[in-house]
Backbone bond lengths (Angstrom), bond angles and torsions (degrees), N, CA, C in turn:
res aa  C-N    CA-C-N  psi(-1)  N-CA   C-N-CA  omega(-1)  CA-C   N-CA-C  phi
1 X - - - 1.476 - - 1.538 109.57 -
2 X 1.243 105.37 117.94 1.801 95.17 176.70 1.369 129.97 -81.16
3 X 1.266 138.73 170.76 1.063 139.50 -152.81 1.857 103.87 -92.61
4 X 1.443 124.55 153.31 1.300 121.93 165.71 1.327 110.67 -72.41
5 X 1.290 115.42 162.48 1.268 131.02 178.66 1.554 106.56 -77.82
6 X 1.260 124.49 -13.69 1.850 116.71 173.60 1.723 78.22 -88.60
7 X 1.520 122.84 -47.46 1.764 108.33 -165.07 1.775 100.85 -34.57
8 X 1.720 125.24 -77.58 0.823 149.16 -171.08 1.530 104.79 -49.06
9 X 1.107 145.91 -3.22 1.014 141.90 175.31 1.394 127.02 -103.20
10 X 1.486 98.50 -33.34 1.476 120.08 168.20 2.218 105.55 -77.64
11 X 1.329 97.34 -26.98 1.727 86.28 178.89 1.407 105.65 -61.01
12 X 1.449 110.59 -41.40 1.394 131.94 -166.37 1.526 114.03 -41.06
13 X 1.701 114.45 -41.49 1.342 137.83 -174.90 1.473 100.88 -80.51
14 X 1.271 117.68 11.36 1.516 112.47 -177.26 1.438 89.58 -103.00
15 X 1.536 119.73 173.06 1.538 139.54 -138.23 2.307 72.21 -125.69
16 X 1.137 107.54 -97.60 1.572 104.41 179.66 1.822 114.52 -60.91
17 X 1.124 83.18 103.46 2.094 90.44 154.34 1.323 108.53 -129.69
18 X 1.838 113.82 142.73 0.830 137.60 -119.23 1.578 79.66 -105.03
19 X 1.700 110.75 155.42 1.913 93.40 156.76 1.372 127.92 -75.67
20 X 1.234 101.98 -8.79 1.804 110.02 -176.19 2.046 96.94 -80.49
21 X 0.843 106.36 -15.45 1.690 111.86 -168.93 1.422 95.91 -86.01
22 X 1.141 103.91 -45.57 1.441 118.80 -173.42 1.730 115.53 -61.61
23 X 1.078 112.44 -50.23 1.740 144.47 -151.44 2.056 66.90 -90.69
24 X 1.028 148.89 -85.26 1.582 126.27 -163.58 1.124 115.92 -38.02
25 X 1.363 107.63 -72.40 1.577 112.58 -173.55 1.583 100.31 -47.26
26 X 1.070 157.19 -72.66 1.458 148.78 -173.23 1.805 102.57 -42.80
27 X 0.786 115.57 -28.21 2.024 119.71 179.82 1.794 88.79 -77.15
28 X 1.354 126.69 -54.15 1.391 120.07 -142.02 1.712 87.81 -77.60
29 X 1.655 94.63 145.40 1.530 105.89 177.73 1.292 105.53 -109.32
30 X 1.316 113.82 20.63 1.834 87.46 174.74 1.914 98.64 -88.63
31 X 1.654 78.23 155.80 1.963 78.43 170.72 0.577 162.56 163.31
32 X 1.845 81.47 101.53 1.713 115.74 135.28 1.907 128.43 -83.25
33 X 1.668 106.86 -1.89 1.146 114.09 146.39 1.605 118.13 -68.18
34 X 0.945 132.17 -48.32 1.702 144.49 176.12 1.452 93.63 -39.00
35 X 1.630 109.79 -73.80 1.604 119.02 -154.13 1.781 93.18 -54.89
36 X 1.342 124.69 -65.50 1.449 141.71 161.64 2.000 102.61 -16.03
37 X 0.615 118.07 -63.18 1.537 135.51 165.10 1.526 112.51 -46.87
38 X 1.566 115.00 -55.91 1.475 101.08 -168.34 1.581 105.59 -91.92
39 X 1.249 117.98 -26.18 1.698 124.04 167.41 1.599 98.36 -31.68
40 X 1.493 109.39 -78.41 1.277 112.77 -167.16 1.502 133.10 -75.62
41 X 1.233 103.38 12.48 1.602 130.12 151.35 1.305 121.33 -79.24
42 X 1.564 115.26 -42.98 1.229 122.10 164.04 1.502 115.46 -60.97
43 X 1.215 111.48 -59.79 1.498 117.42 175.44 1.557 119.95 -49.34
44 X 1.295 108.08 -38.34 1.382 103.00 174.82 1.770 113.51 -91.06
45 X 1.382 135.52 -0.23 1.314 132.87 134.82 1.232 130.97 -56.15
46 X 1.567 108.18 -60.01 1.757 91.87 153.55 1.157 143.63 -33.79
47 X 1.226 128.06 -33.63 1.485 156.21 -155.67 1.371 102.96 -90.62
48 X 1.532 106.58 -41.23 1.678 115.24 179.99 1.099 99.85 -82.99
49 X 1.176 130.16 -39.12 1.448 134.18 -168.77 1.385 123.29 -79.07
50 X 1.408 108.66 -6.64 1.894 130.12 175.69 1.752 99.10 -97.83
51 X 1.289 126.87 -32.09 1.032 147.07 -122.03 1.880 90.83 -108.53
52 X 1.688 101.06 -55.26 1.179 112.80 -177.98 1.965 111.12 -76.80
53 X 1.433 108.28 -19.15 1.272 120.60 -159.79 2.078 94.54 -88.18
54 X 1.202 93.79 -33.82 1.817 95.16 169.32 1.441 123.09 -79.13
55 X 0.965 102.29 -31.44 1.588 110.49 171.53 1.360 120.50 -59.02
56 X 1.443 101.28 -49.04 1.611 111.24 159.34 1.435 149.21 -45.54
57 X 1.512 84.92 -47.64 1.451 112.74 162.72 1.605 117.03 -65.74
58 X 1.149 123.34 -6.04 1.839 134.58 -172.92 1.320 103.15 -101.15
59 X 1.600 105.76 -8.36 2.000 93.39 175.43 1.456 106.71 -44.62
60 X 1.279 104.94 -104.86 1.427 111.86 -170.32 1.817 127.48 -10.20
61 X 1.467 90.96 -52.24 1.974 115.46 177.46 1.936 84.04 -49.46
62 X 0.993 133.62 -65.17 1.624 148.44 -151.05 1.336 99.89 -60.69
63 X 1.286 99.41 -67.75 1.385 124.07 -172.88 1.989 113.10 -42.04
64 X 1.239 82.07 -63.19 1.580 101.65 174.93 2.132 122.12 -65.45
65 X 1.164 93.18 -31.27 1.853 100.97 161.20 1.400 107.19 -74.16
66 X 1.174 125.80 -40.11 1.171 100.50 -166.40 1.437 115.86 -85.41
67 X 0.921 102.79 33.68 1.967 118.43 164.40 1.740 106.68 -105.30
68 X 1.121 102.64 -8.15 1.173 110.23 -175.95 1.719 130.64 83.36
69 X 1.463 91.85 38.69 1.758 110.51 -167.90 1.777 90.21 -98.95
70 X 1.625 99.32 138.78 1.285 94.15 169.90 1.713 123.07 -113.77
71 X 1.398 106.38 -7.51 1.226 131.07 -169.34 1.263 111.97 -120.15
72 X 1.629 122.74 103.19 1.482 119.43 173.45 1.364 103.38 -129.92
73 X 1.663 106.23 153.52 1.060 96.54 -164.15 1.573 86.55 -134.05
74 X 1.609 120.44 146.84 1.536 138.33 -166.63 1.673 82.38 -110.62
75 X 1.729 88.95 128.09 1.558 99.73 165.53 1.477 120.70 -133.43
76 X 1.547 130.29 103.06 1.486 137.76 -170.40 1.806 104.79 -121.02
77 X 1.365 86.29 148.02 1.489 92.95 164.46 1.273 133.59 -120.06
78 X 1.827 152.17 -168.97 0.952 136.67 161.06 1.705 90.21 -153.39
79 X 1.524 92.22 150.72 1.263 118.54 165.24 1.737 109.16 99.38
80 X 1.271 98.66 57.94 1.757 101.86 174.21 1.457 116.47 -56.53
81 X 1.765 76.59 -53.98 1.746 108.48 -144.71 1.897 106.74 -85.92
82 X 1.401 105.04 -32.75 1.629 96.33 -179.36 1.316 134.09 -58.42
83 X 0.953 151.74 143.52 1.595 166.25 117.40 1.425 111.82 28.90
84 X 1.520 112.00 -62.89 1.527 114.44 -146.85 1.913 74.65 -151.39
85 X 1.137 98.26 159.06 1.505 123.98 172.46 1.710 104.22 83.15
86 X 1.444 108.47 158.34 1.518 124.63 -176.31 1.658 99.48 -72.93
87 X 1.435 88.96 150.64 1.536 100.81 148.07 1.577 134.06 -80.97
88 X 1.091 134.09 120.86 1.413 133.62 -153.49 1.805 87.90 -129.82
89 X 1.466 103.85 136.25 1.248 117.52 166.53 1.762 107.33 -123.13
90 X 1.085 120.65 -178.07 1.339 126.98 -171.88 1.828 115.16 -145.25
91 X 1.079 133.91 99.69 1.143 111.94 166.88 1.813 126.12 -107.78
92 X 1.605 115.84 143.07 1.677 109.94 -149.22 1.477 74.64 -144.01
93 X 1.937 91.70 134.53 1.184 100.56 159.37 1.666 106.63 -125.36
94 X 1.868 105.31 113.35 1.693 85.84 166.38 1.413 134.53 -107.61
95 X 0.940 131.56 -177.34 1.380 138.17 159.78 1.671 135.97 -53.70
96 X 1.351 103.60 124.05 1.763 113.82 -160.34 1.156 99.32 -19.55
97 X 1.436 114.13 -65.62 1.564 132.26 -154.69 1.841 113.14 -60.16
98 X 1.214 98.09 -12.61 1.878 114.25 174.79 1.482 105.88 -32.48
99 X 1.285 116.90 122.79 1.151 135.08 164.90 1.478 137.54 -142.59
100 X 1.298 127.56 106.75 1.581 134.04 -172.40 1.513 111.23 -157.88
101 X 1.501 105.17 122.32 1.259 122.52 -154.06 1.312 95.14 -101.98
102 X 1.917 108.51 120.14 1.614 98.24 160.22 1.802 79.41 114.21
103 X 1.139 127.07 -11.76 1.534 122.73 171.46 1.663 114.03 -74.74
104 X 1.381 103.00 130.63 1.396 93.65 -179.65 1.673 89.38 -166.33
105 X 1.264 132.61 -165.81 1.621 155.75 150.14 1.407 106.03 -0.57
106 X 1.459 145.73 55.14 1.485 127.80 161.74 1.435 129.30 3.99
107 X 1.575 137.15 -17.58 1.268 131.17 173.15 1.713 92.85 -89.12
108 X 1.057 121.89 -22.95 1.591 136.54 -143.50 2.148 84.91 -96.87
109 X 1.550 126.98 -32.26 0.986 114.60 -170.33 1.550 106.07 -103.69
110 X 1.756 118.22 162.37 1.719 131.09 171.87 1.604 84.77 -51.26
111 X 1.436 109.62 168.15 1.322 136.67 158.38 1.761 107.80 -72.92
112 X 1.131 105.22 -26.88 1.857 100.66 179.64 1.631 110.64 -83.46
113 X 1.388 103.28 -44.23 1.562 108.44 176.13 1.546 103.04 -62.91
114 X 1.555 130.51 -43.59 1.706 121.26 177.40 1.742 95.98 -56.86
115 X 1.160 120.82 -47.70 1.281 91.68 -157.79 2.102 108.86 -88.68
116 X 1.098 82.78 18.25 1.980 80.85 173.49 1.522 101.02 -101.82
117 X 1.476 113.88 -39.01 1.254 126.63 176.82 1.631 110.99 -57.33
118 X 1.039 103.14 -44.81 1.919 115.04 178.19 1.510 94.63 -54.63
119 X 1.281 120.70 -51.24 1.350 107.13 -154.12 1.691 109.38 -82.08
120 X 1.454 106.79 -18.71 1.694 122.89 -167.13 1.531 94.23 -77.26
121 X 1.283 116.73 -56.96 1.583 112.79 168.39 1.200 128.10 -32.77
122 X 1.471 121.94 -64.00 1.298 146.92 168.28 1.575 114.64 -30.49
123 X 1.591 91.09 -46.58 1.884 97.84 -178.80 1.801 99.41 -92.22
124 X 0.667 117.44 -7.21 1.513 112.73 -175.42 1.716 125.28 -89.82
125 X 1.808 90.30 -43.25 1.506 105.21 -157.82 1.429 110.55 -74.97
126 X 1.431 112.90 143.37 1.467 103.83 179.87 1.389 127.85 -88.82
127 X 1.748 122.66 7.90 1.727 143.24 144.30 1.488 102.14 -144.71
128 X 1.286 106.82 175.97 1.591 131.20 -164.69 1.391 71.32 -158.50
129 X 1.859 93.39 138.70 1.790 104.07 150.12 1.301 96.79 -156.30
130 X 1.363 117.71 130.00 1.438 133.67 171.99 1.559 135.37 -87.54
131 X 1.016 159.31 115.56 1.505 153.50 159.70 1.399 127.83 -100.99
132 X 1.058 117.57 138.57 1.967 112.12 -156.34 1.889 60.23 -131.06
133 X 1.586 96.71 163.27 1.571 126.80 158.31 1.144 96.08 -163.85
134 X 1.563 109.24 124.50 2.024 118.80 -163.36 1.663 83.75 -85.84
135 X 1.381 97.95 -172.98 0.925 130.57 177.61 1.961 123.74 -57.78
136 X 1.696 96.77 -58.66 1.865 95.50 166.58 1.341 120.63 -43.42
137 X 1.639 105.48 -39.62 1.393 95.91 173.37 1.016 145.45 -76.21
138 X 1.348 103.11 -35.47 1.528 120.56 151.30 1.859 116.24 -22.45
139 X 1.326 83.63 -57.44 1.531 90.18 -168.68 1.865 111.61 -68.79
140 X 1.637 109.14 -14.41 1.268 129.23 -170.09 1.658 79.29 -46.37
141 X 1.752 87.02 -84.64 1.640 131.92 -139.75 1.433 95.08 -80.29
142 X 0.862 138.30 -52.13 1.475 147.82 -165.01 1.841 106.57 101.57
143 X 1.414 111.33 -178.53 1.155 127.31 -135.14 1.480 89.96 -68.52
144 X 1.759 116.43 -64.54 1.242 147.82 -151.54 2.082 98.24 -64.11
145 X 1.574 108.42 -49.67 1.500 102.92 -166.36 2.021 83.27 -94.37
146 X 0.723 137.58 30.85 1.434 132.19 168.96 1.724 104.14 -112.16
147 X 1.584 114.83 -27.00 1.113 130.37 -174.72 1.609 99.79 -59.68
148 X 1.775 107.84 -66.78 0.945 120.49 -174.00 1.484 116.97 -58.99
149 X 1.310 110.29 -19.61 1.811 91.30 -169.52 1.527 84.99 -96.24
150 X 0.987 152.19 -20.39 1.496 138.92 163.48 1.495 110.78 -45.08
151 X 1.370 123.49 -52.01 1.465 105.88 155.58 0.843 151.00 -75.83
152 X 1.574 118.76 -14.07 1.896 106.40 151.51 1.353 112.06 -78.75
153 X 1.127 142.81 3.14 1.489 140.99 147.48 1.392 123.57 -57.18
154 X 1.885 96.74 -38.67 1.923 78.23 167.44 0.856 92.26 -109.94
155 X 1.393 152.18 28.32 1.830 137.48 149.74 1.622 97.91 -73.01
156 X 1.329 112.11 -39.90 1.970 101.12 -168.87 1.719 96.89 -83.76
157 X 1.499 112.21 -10.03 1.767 86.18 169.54 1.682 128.05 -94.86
158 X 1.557 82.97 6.48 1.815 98.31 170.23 2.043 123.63 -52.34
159 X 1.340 116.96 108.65 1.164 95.58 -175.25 1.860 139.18 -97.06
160 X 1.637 82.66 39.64 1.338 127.53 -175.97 1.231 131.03 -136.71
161 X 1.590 108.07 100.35 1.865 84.00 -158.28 1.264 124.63 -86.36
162 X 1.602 138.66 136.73 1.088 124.13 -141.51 1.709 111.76 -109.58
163 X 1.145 114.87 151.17 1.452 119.49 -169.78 1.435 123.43 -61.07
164 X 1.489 102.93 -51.25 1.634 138.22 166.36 1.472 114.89 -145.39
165 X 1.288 97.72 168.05 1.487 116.18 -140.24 2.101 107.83 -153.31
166 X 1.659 104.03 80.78 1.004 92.49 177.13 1.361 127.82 -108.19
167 X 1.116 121.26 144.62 1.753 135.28 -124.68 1.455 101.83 -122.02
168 X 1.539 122.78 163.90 1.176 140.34 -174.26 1.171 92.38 -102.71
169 X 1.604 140.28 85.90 1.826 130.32 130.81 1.750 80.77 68.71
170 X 1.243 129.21 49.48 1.645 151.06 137.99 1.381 129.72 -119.81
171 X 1.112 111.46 144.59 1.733 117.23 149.45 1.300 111.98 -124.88
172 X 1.352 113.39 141.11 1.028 131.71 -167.53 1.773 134.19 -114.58
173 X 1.280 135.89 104.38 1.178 135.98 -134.90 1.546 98.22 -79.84
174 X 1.726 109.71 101.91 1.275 98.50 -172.28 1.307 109.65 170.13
175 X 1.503 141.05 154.95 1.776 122.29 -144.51 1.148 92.76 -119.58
176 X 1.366 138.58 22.68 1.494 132.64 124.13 0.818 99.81 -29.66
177 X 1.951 116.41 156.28 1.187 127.41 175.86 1.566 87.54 -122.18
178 X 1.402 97.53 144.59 1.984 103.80 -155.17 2.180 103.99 -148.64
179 X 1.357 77.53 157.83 1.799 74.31 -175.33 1.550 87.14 -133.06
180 X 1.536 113.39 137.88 1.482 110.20 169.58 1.548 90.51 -127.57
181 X 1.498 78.94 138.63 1.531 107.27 -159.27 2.182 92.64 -119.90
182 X 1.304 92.73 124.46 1.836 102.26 165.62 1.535 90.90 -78.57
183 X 1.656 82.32 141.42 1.205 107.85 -175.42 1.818 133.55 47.00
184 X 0.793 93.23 27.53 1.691 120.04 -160.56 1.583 102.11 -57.73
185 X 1.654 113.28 -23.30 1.808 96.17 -177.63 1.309 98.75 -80.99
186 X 1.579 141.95 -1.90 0.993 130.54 174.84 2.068 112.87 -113.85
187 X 0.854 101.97 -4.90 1.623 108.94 158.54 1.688 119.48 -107.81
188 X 1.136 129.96 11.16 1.564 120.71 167.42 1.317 97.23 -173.46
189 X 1.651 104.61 143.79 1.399 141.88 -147.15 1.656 96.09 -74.21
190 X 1.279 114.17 -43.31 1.256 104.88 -169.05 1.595 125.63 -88.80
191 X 1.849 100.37 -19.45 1.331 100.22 165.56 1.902 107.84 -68.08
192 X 1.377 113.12 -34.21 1.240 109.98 -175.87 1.440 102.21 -48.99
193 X 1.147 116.30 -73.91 1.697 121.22 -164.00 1.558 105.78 -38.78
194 X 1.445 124.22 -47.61 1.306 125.20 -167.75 1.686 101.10 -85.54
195 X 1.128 145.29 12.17 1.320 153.65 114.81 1.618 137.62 -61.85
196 X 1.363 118.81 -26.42 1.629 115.93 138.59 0.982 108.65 -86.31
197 X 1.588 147.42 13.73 1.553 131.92 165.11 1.856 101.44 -90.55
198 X 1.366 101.48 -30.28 1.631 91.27 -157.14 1.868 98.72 -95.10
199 X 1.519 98.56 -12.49 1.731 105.67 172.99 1.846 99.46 -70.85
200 X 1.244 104.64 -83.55 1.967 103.66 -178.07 1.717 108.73 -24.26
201 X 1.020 102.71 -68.74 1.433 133.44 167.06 1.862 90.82 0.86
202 X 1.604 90.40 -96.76 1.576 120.26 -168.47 1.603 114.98 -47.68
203 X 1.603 90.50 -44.68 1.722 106.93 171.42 1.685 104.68 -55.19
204 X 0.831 124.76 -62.59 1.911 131.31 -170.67 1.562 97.39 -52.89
205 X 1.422 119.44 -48.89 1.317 111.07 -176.96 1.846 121.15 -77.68
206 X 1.188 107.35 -6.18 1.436 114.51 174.56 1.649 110.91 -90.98
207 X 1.391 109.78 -37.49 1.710 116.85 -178.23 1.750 85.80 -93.35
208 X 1.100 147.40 37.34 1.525 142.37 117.49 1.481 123.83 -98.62
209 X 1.252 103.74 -16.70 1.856 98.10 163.95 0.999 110.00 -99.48
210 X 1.590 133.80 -20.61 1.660 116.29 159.52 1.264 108.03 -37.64
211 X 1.407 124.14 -58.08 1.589 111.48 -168.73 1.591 116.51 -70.86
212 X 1.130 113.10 -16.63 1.842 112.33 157.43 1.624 111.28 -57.37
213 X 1.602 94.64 -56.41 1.996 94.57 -171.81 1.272 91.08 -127.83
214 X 1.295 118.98 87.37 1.753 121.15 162.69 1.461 118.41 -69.27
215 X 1.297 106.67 -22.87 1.701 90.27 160.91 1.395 136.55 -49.63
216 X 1.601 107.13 -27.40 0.968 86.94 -169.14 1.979 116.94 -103.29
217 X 0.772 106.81 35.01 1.266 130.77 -161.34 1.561 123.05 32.72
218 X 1.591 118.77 58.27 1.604 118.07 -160.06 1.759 101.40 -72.79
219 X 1.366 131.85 -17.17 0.714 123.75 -168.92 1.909 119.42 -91.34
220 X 1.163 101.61 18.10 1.685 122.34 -178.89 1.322 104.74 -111.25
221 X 1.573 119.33 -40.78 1.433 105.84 -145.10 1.723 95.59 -145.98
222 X 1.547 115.63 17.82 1.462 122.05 173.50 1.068 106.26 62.43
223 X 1.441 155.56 -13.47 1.565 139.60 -125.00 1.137 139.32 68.35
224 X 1.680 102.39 0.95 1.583 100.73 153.28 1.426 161.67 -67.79
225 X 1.193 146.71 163.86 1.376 111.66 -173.88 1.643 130.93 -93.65
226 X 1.313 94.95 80.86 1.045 102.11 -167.28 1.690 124.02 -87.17
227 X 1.252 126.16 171.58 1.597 106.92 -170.30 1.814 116.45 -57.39
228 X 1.858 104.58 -30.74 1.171 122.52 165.20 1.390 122.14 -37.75
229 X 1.457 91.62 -63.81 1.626 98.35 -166.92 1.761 117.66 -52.20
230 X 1.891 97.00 -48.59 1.406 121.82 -170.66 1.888 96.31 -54.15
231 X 1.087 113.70 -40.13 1.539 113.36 -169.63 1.398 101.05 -70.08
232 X 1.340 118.12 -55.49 1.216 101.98 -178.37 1.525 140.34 -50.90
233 X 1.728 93.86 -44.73 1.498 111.17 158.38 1.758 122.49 -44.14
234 X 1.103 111.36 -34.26 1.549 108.56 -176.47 1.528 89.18 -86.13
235 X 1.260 149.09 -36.89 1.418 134.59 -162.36 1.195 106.32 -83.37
236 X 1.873 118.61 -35.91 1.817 103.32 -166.04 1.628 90.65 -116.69
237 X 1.263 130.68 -19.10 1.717 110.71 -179.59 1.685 76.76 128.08
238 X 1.331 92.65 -162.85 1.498 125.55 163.89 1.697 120.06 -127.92
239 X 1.429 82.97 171.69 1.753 87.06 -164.01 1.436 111.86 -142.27
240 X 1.405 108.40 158.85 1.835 110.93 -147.21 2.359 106.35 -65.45
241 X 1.436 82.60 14.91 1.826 80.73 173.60 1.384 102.45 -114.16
242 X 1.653 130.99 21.06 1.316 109.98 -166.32 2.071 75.15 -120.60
243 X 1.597 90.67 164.62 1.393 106.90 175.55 1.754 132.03 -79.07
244 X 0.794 135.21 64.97 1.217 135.18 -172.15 1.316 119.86 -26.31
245 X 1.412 131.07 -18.24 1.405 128.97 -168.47 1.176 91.96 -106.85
246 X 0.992 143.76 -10.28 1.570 162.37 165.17 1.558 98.40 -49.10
247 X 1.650 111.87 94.70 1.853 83.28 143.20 1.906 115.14 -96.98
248 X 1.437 76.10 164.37 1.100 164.70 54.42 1.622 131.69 -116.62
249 X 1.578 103.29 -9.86 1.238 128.92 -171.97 1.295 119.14 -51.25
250 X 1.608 93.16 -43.26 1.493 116.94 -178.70 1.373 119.96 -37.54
251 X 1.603 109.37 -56.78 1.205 122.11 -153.65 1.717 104.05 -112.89
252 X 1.581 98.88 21.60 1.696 109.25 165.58 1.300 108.23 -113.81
253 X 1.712 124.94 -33.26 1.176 121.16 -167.06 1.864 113.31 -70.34
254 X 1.293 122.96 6.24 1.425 122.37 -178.88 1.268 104.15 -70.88
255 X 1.383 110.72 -67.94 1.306 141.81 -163.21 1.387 109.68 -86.97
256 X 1.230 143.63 -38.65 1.390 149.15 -178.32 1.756 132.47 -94.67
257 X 1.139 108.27 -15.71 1.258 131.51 171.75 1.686 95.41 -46.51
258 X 1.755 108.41 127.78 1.661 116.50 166.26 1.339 115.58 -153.04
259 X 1.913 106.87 0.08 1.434 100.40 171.00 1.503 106.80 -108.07
């Protein structure tokens, strides 16, 4: 008697199937056994294909233990490019055994997967260290040395001190011994993680100053310059979280300034 197509679907959700289980369903011609069949072919390519994409991402992490380092710490930032809001970097150090499939580059992930990922980190990692640099300062130092002191801000709030320290397309003034890696939230695991920490991060603090200045809609568009933002800026001014050295900002804040 052969099996139903919900039977066969539910084996499917099992972790071991057998090759003899397997070797039928490929014989059986009905099909919605077939479709049942190629779903979970797909599903299990993905799976290899997340599978092979983490492994990858562990060079560096690999590379760097086997010197016998036990503590590394991934350091990324966000918010070069926006208008108004701080730059926030993140630095995370986790544990060998770290595992989460489908982690990679924060621009690269959904907004639902950053924020499950935010929270999986959080429970996992063995420090979190954060650095905000608002906006005045920004405008102090400029973009690039404001970048950097956001990450030794969350390197000194690490409560673990870390051996090495591999970095997002930075160097960092400091006797850590450190690897800056281009593009690094998408080639190693730990810059990734500390790149959905400093994305959620930055995001939570932008959808809390929308409700300070909801005009300007920070909670859509982070502080970027978006056609939104620019409109708003010409209708209400600017306000003491946007960047002044920033154009377009620059050449609004003379004349438009009302907070």
């Amino acid at each position: 008697m052969k099996l139903s197509i919900k039977e066969i679907e539910n084996i499917f959700q099992n972790e071991n199937i057998s090759e003899q289980f397997l070797l039928k369903v490929k014989k059986d011609e009905r099909i919605g056994v077939q479709k049942v069949y190629a779903r979970w072919k797909s599903t299990i390519a993905k799976q290899e294909l997340l599978e092979a994409q983490f492994e990858e991402m562990l060079h560096y992490e690999r590379e760097v233990r086997s010197n016998g380092v036990a503590y590394i710490a991934g350091i990324d930032e966000v918010g070069r490019g926006p208008l108004a809001g701080p730059v926030v970097a993140a630095a995370v150090i986790l544990p060998e055994d770290f595992r989460l499939l489908g982690l990679t580059d924060s621009k690269k992930v959904s907004k639902k997967s950053r924020e499950e990922f935010f929270e999986i980190i959080y429970s996992k990692a063995i420090s979190i260290g954060l650095g905000f640099v608002y906006a005045n300062e920004i405008d102090r130092i400029n973009i690039y040395e404001a970048t950097k002191l956001a990450m030794l801000k969350a390197l000194s709030e690490l409560t673990i001190h870390p051996e090495h320290l591999l970095i997002d397309a930075m160097t960092l003034p400091t006797q850590i011994s450190q690897t800056s890696i281009i593009k690094g939230d998408s080639k190693s695991i730990s810059i990734a993680a500390s790149s959905i920490i400093a994305k959620e991060t930055r995001d939570q603090y932008m959808e809390k100053l929308s409700k300070k200045y909801p005009h300007y809609g920070f909670e859509n568009h982070m502080g970027y310059g978006t056609k939104e933002h620019l409109q708003a800026i010409d209708k209400y001014g600017i306000c003491d979280e946007h960047r002044k050295s920033f154009s377009p900002v620059r050449e609004r804040c003379l004349t438009n300034t009302l907070f």
